[in-house]
C-alpha positions in Angstrom: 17.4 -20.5 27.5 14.9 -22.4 25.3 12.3 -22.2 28.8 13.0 -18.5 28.9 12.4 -18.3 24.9 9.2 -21.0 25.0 7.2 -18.7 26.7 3.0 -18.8 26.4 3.0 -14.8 24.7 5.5 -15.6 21.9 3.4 -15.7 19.6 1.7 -12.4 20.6 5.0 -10.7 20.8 5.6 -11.4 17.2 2.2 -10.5 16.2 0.6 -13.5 14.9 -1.6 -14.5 18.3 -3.5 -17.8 18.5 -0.2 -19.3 16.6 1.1 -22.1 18.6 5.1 -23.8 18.4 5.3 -26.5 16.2 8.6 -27.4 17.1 11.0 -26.1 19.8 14.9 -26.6 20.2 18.0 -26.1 21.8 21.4 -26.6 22.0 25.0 -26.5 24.3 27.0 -25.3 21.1 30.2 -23.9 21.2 30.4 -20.2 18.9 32.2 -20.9 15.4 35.9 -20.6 15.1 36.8 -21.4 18.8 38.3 -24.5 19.2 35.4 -25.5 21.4 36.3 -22.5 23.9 33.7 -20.4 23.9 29.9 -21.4 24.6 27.3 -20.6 22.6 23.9 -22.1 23.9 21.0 -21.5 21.9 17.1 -22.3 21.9 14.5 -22.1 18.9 10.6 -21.8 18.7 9.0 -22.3 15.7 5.3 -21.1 14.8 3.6 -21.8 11.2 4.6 -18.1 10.6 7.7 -17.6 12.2 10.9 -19.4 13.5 12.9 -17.1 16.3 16.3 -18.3 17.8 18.3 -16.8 20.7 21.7 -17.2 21.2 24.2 -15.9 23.7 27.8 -16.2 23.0 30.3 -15.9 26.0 33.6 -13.9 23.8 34.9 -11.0 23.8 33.3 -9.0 21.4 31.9 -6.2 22.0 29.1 -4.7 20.1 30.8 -1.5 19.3 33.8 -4.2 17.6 30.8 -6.0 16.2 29.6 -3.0 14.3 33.4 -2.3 13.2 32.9 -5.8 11.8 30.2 -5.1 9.9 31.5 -1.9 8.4 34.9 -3.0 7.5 33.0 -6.1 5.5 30.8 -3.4 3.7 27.8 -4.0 4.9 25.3 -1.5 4.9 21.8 -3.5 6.4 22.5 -2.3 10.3 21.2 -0.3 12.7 22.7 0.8 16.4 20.1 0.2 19.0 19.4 0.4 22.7 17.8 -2.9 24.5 17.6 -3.1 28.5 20.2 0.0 28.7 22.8 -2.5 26.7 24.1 -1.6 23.2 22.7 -3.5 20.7 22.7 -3.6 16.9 20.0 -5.1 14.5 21.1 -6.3 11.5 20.0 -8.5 8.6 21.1 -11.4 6.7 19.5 -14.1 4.2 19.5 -17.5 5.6 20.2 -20.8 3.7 18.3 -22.9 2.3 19.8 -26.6 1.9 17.5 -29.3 -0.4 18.3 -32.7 0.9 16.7 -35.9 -1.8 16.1 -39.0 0.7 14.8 -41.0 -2.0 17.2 -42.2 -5.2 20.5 -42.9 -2.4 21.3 -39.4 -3.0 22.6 -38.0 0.5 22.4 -34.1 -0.3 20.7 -31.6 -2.7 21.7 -27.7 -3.8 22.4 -25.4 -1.3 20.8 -21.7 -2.2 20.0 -18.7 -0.9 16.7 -18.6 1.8 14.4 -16.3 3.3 15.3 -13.1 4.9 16.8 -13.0 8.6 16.5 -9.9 11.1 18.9 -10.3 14.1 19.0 -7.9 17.2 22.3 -8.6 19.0 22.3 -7.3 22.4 25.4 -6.4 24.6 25.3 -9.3 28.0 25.7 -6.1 30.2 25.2 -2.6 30.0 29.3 -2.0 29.8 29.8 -3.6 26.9 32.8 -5.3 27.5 32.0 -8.7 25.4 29.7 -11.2 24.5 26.3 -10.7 23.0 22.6 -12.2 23.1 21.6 -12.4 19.3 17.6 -12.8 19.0 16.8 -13.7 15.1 13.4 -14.3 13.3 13.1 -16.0 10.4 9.6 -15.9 8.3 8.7 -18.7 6.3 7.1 -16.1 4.0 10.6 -14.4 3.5 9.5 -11.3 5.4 10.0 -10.2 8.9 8.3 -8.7 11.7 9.0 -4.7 12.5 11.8 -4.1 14.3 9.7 -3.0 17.4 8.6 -7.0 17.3 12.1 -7.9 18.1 12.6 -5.3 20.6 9.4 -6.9 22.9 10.8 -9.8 22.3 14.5 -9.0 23.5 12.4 -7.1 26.5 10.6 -9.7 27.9 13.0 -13.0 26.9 16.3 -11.8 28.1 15.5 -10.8 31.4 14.3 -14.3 32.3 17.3 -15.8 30.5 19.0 -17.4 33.8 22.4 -16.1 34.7 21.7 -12.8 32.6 21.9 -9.5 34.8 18.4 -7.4 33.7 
């Protein structure tokens, strides 16, 4: 995942060319809430402007039952989508911001509210029958890119996502 998401045009996908990654990352997680049963693998690139993660998670939820989700918790911030011929849904979310003080022996600072995060979930076939991608871009600004941005970038990363049928 983080090879298929690490990929020379990122940065002109999300608009801000001649940006290069200052950091990459990934991960063999398991999702929240699952014993440890259901993967979750995740890779992240991070640019002076932007940070963008993708995630896929291997459980049975739907994106139809994701968007019930959403509107039985009362959120209003969503948007039904199409990516690849999959349902998808975008949807946003602040992120948090934790303040950790290395110096004085303290271990651990406030945690608050941080910037604004837009997330395109994306159905892992065209069926829908469970399991999602989730693409999300964080700005270090506390904006985020139009949702066009994240639809290039679901375009061209998920394809090359091994395992993932195009």
């Amino acid at each position: 995942m983080c090879e298929a998401l690490n990929r020379p045009d990122l940065a002109q996908l999300l608009g801000t060319p001649g940006e290069l990654a200052t950091a990459t990352s990934r991960s063999s997680n398991t999702a929240p809430l699952t014993d440890g049963k259901v993967a979750q693998p995740e890779a992240a690139v991070t640019f002076d402007t932007y940070t963008v993660h993708v995630s896929a998670t291997y459980n049975g939820l739907s994106i139809v039952q994701y968007v019930k989700v959403l509107e039985i918790g009362g959120e209003t911030d969503y948007e039904p989508a199409q990516v690849l011929g999959r349902p998808a849904v975008f949807s946003s979310d602040h992120t948090m911001e934790i303040t950790i003080d290395l110096g004085s022996g303290a271990s651990g600072g406030p945690v608050g509210q941080g910037p604004l995060a837009r997330t395109l979930s994306v159905a892992l076939d065209r069926k829908d029958r469970g399991g999602y991608y989730d693409i999300t871009v964080r700005s270090t600004t506390g904006g985020f890119p139009d949702d066009s941005v994240l639809l290039a970038v679901a375009e061209k990363v998920l394809p090359t996502i091994p395992g993932s049928a195009a």
